[in-house]
C-alpha positions as CSV (number, residue, x, y, z in Angstrom):
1,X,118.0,67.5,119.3
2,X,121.6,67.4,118.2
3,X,124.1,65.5,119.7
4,X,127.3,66.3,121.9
5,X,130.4,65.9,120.2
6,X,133.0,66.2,122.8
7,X,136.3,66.1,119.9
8,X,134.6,69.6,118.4
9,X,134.8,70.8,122.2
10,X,136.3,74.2,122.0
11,X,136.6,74.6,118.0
12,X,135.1,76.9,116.3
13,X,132.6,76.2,113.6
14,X,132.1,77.6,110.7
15,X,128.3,79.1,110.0
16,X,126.4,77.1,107.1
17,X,126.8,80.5,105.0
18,X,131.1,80.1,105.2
19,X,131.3,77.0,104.4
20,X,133.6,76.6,101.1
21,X,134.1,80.6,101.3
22,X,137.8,81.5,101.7
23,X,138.7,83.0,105.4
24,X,139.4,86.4,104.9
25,X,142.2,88.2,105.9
26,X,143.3,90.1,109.1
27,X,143.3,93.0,106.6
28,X,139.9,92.4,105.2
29,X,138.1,92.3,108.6
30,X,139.5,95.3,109.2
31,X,138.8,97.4,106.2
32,X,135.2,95.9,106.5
33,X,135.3,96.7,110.4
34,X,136.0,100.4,109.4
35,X,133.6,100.4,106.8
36,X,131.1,99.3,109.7
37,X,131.7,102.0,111.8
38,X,131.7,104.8,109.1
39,X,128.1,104.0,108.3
40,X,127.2,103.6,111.7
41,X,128.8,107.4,112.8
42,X,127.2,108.7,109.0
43,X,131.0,109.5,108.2
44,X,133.2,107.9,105.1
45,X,136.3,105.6,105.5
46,X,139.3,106.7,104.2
47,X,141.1,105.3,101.0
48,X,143.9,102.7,101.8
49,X,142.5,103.3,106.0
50,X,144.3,106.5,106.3
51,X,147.8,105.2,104.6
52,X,147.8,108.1,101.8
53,X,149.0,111.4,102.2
54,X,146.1,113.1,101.1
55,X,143.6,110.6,103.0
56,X,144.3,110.5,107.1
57,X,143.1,109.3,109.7
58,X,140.9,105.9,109.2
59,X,137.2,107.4,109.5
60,X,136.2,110.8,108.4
61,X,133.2,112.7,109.9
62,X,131.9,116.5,109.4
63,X,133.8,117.7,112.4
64,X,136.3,114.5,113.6
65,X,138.5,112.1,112.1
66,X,139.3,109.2,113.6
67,X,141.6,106.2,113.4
68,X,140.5,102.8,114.6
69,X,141.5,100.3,116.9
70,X,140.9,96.4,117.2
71,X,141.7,93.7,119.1
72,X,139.9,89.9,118.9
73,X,141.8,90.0,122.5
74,X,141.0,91.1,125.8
75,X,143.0,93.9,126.1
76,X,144.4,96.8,124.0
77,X,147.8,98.8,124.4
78,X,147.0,102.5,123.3
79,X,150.1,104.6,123.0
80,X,151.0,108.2,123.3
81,X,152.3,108.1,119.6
82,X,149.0,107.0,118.1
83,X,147.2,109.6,119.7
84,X,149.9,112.1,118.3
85,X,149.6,110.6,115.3
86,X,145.8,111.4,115.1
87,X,145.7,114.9,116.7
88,X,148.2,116.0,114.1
89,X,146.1,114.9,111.2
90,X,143.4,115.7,112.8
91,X,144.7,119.5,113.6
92,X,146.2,119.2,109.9
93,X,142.4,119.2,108.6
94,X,140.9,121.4,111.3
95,X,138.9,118.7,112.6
96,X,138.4,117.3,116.5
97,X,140.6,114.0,116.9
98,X,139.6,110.4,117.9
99,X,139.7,107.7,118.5
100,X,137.3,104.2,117.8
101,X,138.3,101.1,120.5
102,X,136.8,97.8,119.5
103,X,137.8,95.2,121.8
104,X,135.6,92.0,120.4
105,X,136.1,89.9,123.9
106,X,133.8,91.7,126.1
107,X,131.6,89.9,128.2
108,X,128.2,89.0,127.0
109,X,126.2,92.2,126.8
110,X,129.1,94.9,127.7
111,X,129.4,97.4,124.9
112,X,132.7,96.3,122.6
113,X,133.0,99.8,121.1
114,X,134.2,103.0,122.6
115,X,135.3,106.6,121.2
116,X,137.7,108.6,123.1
117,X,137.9,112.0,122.0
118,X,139.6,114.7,124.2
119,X,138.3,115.8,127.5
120,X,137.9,119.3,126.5
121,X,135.4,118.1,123.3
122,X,133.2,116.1,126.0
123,X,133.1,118.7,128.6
124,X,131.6,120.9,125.6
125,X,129.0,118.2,124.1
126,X,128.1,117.5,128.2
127,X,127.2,121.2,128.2
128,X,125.6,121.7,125.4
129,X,123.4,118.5,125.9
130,X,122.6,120.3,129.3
131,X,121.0,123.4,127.9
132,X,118.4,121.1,126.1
């Protein structure tokens, strides 16, 4: 049984695997984040997460794109221009926007990643899953 050490109270520890590995950065995590979710929706990341002009959005799928949002907090400010920002490129591709909320302090067993897409596009996939 291992022992109680009351000084490591509250740190965190690093797994055996990271141990002489450098931390990565806030950048990094996301990128690998985005990458994550891509192959989990079966869409493709964008190059440089959406920053080039010819590449928007964060996540690209056969009929959305979708930018991404994180927070290691408990809480998440959304905006009315980052949802602008996505419906334009978005509309600008002839795609349906969204957008990907990850907030990583969730309780234990609460989902920690939700999409929000317009109401309009749920009514329809509610409707259609109805006629199955």
């Amino acid at each position: 049984m291992k022992t109680f050490d009351i000084g490591k109270m509250g740190k965190k520890q690093p797994f055996s695997s990271q141990v002489g590995e450098k931390p990565k950065s806030t950048k990094q995590k996301v990128n690998e984040h985005e990458k994550e979710l891509a192959n989990k929706l079966g869409g493709k990341r964008q190059l440089n997460s959406g920053a080039n002009k010819r590449h928007k959005g964060d996540i690209k799928l056969p009929e959305f794109l979708l930018d991404s949002k994180e927070t290691g907090t408990n809480s998440i400010i959304l905006t009315s221009t980052e949802l602008m920002k996505i419906i334009r490129e978005a509309r600008g591709e002839k795609l349906i926007p969204g957008l990907v909320v990850t907030i990583h302090k969730m309780p234990n067993g609460m989902d920690t990643e939700w999409a929000l897409i317009p109401l309009e596009i749920f009514a329809e996939l509610i409707k259609g899953e109805e006629k199955c």
